[in-house]
C-alpha positions in Angstrom: -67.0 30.4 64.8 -63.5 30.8 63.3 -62.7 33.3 60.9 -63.0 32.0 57.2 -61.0 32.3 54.9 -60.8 33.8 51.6 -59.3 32.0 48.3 -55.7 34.2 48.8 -55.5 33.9 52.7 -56.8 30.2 52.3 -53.4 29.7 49.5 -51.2 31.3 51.7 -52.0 28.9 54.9 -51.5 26.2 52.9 -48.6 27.7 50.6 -50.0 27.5 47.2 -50.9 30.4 44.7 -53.9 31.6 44.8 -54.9 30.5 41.0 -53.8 26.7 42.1 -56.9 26.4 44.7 -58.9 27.4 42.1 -58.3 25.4 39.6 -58.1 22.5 42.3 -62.1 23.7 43.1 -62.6 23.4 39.2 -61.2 19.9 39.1 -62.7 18.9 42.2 -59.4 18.0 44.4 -58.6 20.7 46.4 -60.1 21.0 50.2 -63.7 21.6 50.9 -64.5 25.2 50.1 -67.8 27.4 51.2 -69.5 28.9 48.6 -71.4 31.8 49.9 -72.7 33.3 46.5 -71.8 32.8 43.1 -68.7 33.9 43.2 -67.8 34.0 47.1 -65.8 31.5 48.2 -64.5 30.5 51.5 -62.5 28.4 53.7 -62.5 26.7 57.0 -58.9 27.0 58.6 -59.8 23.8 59.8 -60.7 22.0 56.6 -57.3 23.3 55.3 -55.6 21.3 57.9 -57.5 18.0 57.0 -56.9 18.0 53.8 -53.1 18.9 54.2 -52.6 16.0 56.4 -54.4 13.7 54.1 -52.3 14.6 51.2 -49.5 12.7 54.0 -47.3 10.1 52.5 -45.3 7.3 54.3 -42.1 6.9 52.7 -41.7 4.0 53.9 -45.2 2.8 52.2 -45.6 5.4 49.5 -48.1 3.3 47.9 -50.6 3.4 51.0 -51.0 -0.6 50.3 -51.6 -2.1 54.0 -49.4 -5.4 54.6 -52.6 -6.9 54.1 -53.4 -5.6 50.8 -49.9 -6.2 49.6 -49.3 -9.7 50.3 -52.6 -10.3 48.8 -50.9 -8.8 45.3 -47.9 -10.6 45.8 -50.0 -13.9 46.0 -51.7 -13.0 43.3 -48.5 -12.3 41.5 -47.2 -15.7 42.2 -50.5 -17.7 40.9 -50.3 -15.6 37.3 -54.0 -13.7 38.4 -53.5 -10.1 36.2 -54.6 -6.9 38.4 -57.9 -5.5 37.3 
C-alpha cells in the first residue's frame, strides 16, 4: 500500500495551505480523505490525483455543456422555453 498522507503533506502535493483542505473536508468539496480516528486524517496520493484532474477545465468549453447539451439550450432558447 502507498504511503498516506497527512493533511500538510496532502496540501503541499496538491499546492494548497494546509487550513484550505480543511475547510474543503468541512464543506464537503475537497478530495476523499481517510479518517482514521477522530481527529486523524489521511490521504491517498492517489485520490489527490483524481480529484486534481477533475477540477480540469476546457477552455475551449468552460461550461462542460457537451454539443449535445448545448444545442438543446439553444433550441430552447429559440422557442421562448425559460431554463429551470
Amino acid at each position: 500500500m502507498e504511503k498516506l498522507l497527512n493533511t500538510q503533506e496532502a496540501a503541499g502535493y496538491i499546492g494548497v495551505q494546509r487550513r484550505t483542505l480543511e475547510i474543503w473536508r468541512l464543506k464537503k468539496t475537497g478530495p476523499d480523505y481517510v479518517k482514521i480516528s477522530g481527529r486523524c486524517v489521511r490521504y491517498h496520493p492517489e485520490d489527490l490525483v483524481s480529484w486534481v484532474n477533475s477540477k480540469t477545465v476546457d477552455p475551449v468549453n468552460p461550461s462542460g455543456d457537451t454539443p449535445q447539451t448545448a444545442a438543446i439550450t439553444e433550441i430552447d432558447a429559440d422557442a421562448g422555453i425559460e431554463p429551470i
